[in-house]
Structure formats: structure tokens, C-alpha cells
C-alpha positions in Angstrom: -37.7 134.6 162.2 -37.7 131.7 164.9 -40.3 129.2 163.5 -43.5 128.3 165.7 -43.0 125.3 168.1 -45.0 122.2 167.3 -46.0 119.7 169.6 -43.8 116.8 166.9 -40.6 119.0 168.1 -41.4 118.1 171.6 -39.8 115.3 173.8 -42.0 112.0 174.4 -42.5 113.3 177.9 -43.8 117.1 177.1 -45.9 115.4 174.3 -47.1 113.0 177.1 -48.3 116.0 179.5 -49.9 118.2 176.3 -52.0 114.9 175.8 -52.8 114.1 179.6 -53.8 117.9 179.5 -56.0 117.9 176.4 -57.4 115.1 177.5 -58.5 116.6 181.2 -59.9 119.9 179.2 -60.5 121.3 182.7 -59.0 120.4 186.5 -55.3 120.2 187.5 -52.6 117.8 187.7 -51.1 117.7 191.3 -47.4 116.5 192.4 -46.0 116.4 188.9 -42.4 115.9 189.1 -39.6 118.0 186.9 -36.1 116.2 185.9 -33.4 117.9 183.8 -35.9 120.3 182.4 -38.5 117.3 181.9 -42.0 116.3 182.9 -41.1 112.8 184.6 -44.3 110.3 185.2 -42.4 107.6 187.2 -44.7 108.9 189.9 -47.8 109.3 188.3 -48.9 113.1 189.2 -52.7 113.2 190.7 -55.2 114.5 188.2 -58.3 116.3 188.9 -61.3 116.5 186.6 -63.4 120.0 186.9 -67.1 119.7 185.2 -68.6 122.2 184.1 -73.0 121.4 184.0 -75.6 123.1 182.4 -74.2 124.1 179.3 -72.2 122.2 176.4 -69.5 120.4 176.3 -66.9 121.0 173.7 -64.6 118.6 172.4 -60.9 119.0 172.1 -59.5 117.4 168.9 -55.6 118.7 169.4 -54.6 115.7 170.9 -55.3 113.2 168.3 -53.5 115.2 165.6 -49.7 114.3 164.6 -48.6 117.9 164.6 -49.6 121.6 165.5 -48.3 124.7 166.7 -48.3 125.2 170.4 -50.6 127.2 172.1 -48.5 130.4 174.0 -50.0 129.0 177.5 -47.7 125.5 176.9 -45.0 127.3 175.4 -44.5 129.5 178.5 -45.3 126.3 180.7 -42.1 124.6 179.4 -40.1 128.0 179.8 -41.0 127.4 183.3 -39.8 124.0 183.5 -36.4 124.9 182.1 -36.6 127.9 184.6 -37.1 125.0 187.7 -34.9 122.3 185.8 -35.4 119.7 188.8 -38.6 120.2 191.4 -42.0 119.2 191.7 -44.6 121.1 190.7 -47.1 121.5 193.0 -50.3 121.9 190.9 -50.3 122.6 187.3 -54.2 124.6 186.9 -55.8 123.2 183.6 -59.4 125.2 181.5 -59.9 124.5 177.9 -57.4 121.4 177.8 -54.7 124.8 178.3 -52.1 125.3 181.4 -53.7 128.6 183.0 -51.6 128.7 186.4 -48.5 126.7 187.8 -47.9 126.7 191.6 -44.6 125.4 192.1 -41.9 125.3 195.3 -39.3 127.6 193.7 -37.3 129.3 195.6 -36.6 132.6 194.7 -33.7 135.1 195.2 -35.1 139.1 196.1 
């Protein structure tokens, strides 16, 4: 049995974009570029902050421990990464400090 992938197994860069995410709880991050596979922040992607008023606000502690197993939502967001291997992402759709939706510019064969 394949073990469970933590977020200590990741590279500097995915660990970078499960913090920026945890971090946002909910929003997007716009115009994030992908290089060999890789989230790249030489050009800083735009991030949007979504508020939710009225009720409470939870916080997220995921990002400020040194290891954990990854949620299926970020797993399946880095399958599509290695699926685009060089792009930009066009908006990466964030609730709960989890990827929910990915609108990218892939082209694809029918």
C-alpha cells in the first residue's frame, strides 16, 4: 500500500502554495504560473480574499504544522499540475483554505 502524501514530502514551492492557500481560507489565486510540473512565484500570482459575515470565523491551524497528510482536494491539484507541466493557471478557486476548482488554458485533444 502507497503511503499518504504529506505536505514535508512536497517541494519548497508546492509547500509555498499549500501555505498561501491555508492562509487565504477562502478567495482565489489568479495568474499563477506552472514550470516543469511546479508552482513558480517569480511572478507573484494575484490573490483574492472572499469574507464570509455574519457567522464565525474558523481558524485554520494546517499551516503552521511541520507535517500532515494532504487533503484529496491538493493532491488532485498537483495531479493537475503534472498533467499541464508548463502553463499558467488562470484561477485556482479556494473555500476552507482547500483548492475547490482550477480554470486553466489547457488545450485539449477530442
Amino acid at each position: 500500500m502507497k503511503p499518504a502524501p504529506t505536505f514535508a514530502t512536497l517541494s519548497p514551492g508546492r509547500q509555498r502554495l499549500v501555505r498561501l492557500m491555508s492562509e487565504l481560507e477562502n478567495g482565489r489565486v489568479e495568474g499563477l504560473m506552472i514550470c516543469g510540473r511546479e508552482p513558480d512565484f517569480t511572478a507573484p500570482p494575484i490573490v483574492k480574499r472572499a469574507r464570509k459575515l455574519g457567522g464565525p470565523h474558523r481558524q485554520r491551524h494546517a499551516s503552521s504544522e511541520k507535517d500532515f497528510i494532504l487533503k484529496k482536494a491538493v493532491v488532485d491539484l498537483f495531479a493537475e499540475f503534472d498533467r499541464i507541466k508548463d502553463g499558467e493557471l488562470e484561477r485556482i478557486d479556494v473555500q476552507d483554505g482547500l483548492p475547490v476548482m482550477v480554470i486553466s488554458d489547457a488545450r485539449i485533444a477530442y
